[in-house]
N, CA, C and O atoms as a GROMACS GRO file, in nm:
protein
  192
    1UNK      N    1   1.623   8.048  15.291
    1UNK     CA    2   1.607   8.104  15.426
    1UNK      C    3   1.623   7.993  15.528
    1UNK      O    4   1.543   7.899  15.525
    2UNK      N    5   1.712   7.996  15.611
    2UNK     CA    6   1.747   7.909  15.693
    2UNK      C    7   1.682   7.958  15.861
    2UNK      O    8   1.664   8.076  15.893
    3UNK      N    9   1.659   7.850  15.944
    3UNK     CA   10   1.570   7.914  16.082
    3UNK      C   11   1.692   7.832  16.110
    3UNK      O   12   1.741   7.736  16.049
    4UNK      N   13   1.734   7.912  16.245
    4UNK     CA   14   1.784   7.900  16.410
    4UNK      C   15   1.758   7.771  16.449
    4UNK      O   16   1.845   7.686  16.464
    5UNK      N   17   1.621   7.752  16.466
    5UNK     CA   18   1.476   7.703  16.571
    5UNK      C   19   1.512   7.578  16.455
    5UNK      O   20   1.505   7.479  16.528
    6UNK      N   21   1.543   7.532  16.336
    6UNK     CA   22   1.538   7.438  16.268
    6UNK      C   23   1.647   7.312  16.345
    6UNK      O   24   1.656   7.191  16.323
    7UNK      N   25   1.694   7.371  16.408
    7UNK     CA   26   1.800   7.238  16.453
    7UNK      C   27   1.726   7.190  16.513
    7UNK      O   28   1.777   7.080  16.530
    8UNK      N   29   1.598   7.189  16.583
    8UNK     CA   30   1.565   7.146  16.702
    8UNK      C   31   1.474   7.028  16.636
    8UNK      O   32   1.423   6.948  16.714
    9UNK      N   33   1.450   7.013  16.498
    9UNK     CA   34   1.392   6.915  16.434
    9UNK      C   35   1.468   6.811  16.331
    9UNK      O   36   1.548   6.854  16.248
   10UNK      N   37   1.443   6.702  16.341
   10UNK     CA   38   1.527   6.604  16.300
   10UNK      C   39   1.550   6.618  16.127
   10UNK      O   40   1.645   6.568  16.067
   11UNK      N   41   1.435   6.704  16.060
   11UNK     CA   42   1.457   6.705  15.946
   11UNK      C   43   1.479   6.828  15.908
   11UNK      O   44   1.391   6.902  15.863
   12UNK      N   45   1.620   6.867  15.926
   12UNK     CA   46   1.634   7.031  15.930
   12UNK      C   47   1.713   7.052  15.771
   12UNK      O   48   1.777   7.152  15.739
   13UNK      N   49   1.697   6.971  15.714
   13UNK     CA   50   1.748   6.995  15.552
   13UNK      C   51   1.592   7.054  15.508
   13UNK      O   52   1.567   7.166  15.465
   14UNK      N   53   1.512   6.962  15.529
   14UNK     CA   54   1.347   6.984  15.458
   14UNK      C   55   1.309   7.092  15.556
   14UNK      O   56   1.212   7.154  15.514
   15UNK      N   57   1.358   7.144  15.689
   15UNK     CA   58   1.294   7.261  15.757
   15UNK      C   59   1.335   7.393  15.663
   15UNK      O   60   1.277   7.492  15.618
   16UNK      N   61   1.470   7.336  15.660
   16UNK     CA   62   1.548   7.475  15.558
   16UNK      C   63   1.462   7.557  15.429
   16UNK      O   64   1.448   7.672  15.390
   17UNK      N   65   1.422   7.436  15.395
   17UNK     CA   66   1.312   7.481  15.277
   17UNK      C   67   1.221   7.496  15.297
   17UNK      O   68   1.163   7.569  15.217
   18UNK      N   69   1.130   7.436  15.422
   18UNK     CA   70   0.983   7.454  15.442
   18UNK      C   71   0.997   7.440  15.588
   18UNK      O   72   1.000   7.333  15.647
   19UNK      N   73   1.008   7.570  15.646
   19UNK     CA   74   0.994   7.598  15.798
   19UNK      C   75   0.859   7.543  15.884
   19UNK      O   76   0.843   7.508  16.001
   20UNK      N   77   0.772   7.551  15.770
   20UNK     CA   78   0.640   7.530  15.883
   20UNK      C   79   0.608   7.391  15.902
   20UNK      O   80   0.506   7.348  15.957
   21UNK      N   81   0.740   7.294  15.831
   21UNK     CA   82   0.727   7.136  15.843
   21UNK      C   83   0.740   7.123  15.973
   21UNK      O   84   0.642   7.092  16.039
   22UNK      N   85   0.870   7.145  16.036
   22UNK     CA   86   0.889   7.120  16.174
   22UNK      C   87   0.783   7.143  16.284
   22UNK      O   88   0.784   7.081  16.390
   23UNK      N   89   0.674   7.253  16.244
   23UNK     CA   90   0.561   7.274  16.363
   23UNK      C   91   0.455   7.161  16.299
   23UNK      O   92   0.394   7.072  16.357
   24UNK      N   93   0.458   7.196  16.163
   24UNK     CA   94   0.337   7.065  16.145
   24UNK      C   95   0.344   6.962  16.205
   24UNK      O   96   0.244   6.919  16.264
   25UNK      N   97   0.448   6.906  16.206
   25UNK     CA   98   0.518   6.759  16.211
   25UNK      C   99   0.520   6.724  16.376
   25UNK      O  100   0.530   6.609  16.417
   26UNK      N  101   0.511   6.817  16.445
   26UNK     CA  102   0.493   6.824  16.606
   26UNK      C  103   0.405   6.792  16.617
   26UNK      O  104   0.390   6.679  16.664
   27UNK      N  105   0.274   6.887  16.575
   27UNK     CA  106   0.145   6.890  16.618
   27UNK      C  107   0.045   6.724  16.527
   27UNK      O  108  -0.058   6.671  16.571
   28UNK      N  109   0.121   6.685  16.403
   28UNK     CA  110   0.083   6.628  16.386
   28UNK      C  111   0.152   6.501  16.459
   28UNK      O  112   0.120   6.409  16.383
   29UNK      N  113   0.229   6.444  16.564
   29UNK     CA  114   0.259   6.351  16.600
   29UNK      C  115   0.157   6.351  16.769
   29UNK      O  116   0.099   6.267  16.839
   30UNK      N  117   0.183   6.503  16.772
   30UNK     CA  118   0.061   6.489  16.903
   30UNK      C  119  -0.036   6.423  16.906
   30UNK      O  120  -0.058   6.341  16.996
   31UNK      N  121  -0.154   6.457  16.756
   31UNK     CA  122  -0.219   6.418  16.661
   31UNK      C  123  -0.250   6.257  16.722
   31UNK      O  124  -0.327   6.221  16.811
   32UNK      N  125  -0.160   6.181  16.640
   32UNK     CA  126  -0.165   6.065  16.591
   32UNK      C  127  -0.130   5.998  16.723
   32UNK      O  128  -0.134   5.876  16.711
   33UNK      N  129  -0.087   6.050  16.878
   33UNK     CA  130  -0.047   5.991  16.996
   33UNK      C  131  -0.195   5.985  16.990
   33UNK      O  132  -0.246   5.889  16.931
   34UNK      N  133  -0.295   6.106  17.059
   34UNK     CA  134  -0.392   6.074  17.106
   34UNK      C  135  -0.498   6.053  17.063
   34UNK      O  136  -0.601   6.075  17.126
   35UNK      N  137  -0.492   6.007  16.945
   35UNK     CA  138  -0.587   5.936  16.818
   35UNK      C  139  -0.568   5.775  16.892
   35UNK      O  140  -0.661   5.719  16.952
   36UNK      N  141  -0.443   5.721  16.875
   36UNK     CA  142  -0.423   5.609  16.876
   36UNK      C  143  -0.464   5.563  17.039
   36UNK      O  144  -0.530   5.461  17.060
   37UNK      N  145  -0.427   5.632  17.124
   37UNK     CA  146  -0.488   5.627  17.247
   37UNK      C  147  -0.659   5.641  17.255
   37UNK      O  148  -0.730   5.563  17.318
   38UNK      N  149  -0.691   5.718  17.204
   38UNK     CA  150  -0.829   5.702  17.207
   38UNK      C  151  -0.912   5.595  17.134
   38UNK      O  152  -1.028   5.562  17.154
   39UNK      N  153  -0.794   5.534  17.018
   39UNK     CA  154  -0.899   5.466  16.950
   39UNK      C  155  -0.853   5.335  17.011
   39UNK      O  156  -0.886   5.242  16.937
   40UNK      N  157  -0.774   5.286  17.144
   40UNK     CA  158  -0.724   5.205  17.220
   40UNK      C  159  -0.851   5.189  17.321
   40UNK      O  160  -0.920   5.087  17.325
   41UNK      N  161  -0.871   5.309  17.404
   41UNK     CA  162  -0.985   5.309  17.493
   41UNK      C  163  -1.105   5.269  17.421
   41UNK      O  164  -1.160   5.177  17.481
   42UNK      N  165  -1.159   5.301  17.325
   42UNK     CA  166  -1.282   5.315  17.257
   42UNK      C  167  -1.318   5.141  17.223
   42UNK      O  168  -1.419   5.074  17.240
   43UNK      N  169  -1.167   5.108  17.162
   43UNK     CA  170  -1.202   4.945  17.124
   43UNK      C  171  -1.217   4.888  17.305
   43UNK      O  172  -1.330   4.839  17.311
   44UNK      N  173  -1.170   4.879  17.406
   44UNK     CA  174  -1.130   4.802  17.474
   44UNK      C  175  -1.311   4.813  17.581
   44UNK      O  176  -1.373   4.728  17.643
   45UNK      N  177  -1.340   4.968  17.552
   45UNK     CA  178  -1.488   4.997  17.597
   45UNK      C  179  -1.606   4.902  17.540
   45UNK      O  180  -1.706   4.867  17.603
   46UNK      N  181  -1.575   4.871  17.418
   46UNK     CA  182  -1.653   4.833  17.294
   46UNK      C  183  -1.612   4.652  17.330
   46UNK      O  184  -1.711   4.586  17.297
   47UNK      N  185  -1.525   4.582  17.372
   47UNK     CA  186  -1.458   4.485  17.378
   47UNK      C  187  -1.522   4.430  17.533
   47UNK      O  188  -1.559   4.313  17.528
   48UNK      N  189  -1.533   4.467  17.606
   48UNK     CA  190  -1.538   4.456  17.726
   48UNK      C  191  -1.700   4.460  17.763
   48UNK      O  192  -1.736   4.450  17.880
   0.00000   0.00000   0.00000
């Protein structure tokens, strides 16, 4: 089963087979932005 909506992700061979990679893979980069941002503020609070 191939998605439309799969081009719009860089790994659209592995979307082809597992559609719900491409939303994971979003939400998990959101994820890991404002993790890393927070754990930026948190040290610099802690530092200061």
């Amino acid at each position: 089963m191939k998605l439309k909506n799969c081009k719009l992700c860089r790994y659209s061979k592995i979307c082809n087979d597992l559609p719900g990679i491409c939303i994971v893979a979003q939400y998990a980069a959101v994820a890991v932005l404002i993790g890393a941002l927070g754990f930026l503020f948190v040290t610099q609070e802690l530092l200061s």
